[in-house]
C-alpha positions in Angstrom: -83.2 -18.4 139.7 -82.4 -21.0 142.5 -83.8 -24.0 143.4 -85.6 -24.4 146.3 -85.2 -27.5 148.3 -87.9 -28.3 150.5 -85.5 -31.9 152.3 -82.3 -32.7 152.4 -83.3 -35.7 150.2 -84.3 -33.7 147.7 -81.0 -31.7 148.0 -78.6 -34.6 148.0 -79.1 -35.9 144.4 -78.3 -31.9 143.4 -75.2 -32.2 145.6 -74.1 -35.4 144.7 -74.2 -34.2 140.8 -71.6 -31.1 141.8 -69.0 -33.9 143.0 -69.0 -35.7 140.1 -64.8 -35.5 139.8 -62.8 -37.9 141.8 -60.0 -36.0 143.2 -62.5 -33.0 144.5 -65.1 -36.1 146.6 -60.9 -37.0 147.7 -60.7 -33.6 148.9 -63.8 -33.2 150.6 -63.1 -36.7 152.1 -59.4 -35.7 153.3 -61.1 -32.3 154.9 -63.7 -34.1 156.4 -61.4 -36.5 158.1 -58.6 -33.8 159.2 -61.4 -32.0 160.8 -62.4 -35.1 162.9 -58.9 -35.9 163.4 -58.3 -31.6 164.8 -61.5 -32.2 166.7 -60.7 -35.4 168.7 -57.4 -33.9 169.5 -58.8 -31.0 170.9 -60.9 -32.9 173.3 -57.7 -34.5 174.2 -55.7 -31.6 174.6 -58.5 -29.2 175.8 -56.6 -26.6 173.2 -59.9 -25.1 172.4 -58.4 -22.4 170.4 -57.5 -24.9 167.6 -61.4 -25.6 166.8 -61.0 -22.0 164.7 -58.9 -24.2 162.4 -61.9 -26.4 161.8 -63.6 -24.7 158.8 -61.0 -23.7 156.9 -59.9 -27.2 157.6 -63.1 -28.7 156.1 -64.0 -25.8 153.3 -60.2 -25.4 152.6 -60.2 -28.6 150.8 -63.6 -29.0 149.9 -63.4 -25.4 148.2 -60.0 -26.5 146.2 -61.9 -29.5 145.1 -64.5 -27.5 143.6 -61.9 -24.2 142.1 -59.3 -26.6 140.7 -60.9 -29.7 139.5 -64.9 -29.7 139.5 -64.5 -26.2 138.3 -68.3 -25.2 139.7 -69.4 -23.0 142.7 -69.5 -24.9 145.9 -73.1 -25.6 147.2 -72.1 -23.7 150.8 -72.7 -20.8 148.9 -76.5 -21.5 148.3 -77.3 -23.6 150.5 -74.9 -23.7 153.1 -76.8 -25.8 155.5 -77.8 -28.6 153.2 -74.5 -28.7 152.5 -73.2 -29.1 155.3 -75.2 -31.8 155.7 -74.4 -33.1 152.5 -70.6 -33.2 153.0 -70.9 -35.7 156.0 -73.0 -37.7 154.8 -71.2 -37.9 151.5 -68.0 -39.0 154.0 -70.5 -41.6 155.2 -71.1 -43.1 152.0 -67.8 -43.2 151.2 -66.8 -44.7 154.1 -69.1 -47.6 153.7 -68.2 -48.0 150.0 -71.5 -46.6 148.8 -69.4 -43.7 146.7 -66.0 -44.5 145.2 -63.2 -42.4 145.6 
């Protein structure tokens, strides 16, 4: 049976403890970025087809992360919106050093 999370708080420790492997928070962190990078450049361009490429952009790499080298299920597929969630912030803390890639 699956845990119900009743915040995001709650949630992020459980998510944080699914990325425990270096090279799959690099992933995640690459797929985050390339999916700001495709977004800006579609506001530049105005190519709005392109913003189909933005989640298999972002899960793409997240997903090998977690296939290849955590070797667990990704959280998307249980909680898809906490994780969400849980990716950009996790980009935000390691961005500001908080989480060490």
């Amino acid at each position: 049976m699956t845990k119900q999370y009743q915040s995001f708080k709650s949630f992020y420790p459980f998510y944080l403890s699914q990325h425990k492997n270096r090279i799959c928070r690099r992933l995640h962190f690459i797929g985050s970025l390339l999916v700001l990078c495709t977004l800006g450049y579609v506001i530049v361009t105005q190519q709005l087809t392109l913003l189909l490429l933005l989640p298999i952009i972002g899960y793409g790499f997240a997903w090998l992360g977690h296939f290849f080298f955590e070797k667990n299920k990704p959280a998307t597929f249980t909680y898809p919106l906490y994780s969400l969630i849980g990716d950009w912030v996790m980009f935000k803390d390691i961005l500001i050093g908080r989480i060490k890639i």
